[in-house]
N, C-alpha and C positions, 0 to 999 in steps of 0.2 A: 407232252407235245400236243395232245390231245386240249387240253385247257387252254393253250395259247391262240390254238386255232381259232377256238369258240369268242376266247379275247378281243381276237386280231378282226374277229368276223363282224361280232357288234359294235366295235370300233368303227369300223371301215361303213356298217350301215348308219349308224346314229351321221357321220361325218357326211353318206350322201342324203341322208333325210334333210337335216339342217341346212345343205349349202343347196337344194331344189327349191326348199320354202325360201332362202334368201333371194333366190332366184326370179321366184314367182309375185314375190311383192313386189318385185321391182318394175314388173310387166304391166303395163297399164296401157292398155289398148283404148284406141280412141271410140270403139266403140261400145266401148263395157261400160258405159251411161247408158244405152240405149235399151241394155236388156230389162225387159221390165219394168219399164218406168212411165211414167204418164207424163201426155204429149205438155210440155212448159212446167212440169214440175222445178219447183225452185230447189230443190234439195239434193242436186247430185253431189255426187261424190269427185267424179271427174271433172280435173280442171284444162278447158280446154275444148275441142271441137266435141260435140255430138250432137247426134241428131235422135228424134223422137219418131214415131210413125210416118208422119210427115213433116215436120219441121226441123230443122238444122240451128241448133243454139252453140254459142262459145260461153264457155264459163271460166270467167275472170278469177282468180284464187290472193288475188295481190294486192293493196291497195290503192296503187294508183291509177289513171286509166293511161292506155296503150293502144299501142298500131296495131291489125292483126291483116293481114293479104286472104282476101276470102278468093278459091277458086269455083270460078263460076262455070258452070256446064258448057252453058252453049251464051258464048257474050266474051268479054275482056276481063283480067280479072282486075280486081278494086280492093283498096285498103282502106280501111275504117278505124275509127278511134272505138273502143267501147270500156266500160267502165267498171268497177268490182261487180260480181255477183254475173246472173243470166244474160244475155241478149242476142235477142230472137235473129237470126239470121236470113231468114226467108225459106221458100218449101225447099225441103234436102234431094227432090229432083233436081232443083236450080244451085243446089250450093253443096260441091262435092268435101270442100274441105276447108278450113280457116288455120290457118298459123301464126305465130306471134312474131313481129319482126322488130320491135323494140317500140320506141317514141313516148316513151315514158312521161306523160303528165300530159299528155295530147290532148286538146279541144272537143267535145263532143260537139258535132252538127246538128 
């Protein structure tokens, strides 16, 4: 009975260890670009809104360019076309957040 328990026990841990890391990878905070990284480095990881000490970038992960609705602090907010890779968004005082809202193959201005 003894043995079973021990069984049942590292069973039951292996099963929450596994499905926490499944868990955790799947988490990707828009700000987990920000930590530690230098202000317009090209090489995040995160695809999507972050901001740098001061500046606010979207990182495009897709190939084509798209629409993204930047919300702006103090103004209206505005949608933009921008295209694979970095671009710059303005100081992240002014630009609290950018989201993708489709427009897939959009015109850069």
């Amino acid at each position: 009975m003894q043995r079973l328990r021990v069984n049942g026990m590292r069973r039951w841990m292996a099963v929450a260890v596994l499905g926490s890391a499944a868990v955790m990878s799947t988490i990707t905070p828009a700000s987990a670009g920000s930590a530690g990284s230098a202000e317009g480095a090209g090489n995040q990881a995160v695809c999507g809104y972050y901001a740098g000490r001061e500046i606010a970038f979207y990182n495009h992960c897709g190939p084509t360019t798209i629409k993204i609705k930047l919300d702006v602090v103090r103004g209206f907010d505005r949608t933009i076309c921008v295209g694979p890779g970095d671009t710059r968004l303005g100081l992240k005082s002014q630009i609290r957040d950018a989201n993708y809202v489709g427009g897939a193959g959009c015109r850069i201005t």
